[in-house]
C-alpha positions in Angstrom: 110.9 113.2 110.6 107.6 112.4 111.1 105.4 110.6 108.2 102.9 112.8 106.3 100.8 112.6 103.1 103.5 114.3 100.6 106.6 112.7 101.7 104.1 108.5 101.4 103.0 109.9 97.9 106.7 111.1 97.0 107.8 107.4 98.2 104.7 105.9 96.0 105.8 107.8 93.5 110.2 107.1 93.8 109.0 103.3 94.0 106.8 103.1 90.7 109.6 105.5 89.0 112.1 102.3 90.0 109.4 99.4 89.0 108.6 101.2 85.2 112.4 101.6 85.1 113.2 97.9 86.0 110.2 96.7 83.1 112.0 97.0 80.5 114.8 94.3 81.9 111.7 92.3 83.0 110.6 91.5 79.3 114.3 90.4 78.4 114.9 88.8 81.7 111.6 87.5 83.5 113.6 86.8 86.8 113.6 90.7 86.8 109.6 90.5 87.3 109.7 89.3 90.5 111.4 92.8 91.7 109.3 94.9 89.3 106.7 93.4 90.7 107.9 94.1 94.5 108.3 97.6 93.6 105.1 98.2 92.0 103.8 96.8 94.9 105.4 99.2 97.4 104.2 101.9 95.5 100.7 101.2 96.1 100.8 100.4 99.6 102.9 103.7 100.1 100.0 105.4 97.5 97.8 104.3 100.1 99.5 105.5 103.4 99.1 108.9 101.6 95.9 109.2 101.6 95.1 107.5 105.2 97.4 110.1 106.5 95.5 112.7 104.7 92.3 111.8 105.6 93.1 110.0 108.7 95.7 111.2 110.5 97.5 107.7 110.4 98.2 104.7 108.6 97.4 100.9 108.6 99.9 99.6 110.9 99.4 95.7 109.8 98.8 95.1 105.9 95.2 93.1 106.7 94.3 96.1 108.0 94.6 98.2 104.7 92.0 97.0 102.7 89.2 98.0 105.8 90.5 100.9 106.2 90.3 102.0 102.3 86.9 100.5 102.4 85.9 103.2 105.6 87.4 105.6 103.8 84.8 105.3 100.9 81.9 104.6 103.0 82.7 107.6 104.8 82.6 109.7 101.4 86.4 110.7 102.1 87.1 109.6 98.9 85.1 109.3 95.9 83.3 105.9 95.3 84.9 105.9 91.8 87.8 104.5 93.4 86.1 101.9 94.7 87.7 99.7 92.0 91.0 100.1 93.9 90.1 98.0 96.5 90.5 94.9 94.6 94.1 96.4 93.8 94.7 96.8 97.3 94.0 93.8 98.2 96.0 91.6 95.5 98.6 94.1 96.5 98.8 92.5 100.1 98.2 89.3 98.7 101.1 89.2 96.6 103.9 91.7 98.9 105.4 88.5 100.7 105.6 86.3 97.4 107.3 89.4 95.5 109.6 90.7 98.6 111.0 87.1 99.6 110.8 85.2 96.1 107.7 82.8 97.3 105.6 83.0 94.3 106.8 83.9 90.5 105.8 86.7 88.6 106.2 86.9 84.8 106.4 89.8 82.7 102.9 90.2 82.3 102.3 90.2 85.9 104.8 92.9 86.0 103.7 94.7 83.0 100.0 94.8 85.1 101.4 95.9 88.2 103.3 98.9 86.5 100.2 100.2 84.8 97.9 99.1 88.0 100.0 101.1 90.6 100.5 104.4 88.2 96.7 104.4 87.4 96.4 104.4 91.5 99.1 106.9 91.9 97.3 109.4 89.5 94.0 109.3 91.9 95.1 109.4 95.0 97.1 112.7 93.9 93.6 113.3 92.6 92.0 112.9 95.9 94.7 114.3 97.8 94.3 117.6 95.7 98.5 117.4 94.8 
């Protein structure tokens, strides 16, 4: 099955679901915020490969690659420049996926608590953009 827009914004959406679930063991239990984190993280990036596959056709095959692309897609007036706050989301998204997937960096609650609100804030305009 090939990718498309529905089935990355689905994903974006499965992943955040997990992250908000796993936030409330995060504030009890900060070695949970490292995975919350993670999650959150994959929701975005996924959030993301919805709408390059919408408006694009494709996705960013290397993580440096997604925060140009999101930029292009602005400039371009594929999505609305309101969004343009995202970019700095993306970005600290990429920045942080290795230290969250393979334990190299700590995240506390708050971190977690930030990337939970971050990512569903993202989720609710790129549906917005996407028109789902």
């Amino acid at each position: 099955m090939s990718d498309n827009p529905e089935k990355a914004i689905k994903e974006a959406e499965e992943w955040f679901a997990s992250a908000r679930d796993k936030l409330t063991l995060a504030e009890e239990d900060e070695n949970i915020s490292s995975v919350c984190c993670a999650m959150a993280i994959h929701s975005i990036i996924r959030a993301n490969d919805a709408l390059t596959l919408y408006y694009l056709g494709m996705k960013a095959t290397r993580h440096d690659d997604v925060v140009v692309i999101f930029e292009n897609m602005i400039r371009e007036n594929k999505i609305s420049k309101a969004n343009q706050a995202f970019k700095n989301l993306l970005a600290k998204a990429i920045r942080d996926k290795s230290g969250a997937d393979y334990g190299k960096k700590e995240f506390t609650f708050e971190d977690a608590q930030d990337y939970v609100v971050k990512a569903e804030e993202f989720i609710i305009a790129v549906r917005e953009a996407l028109r789902l």
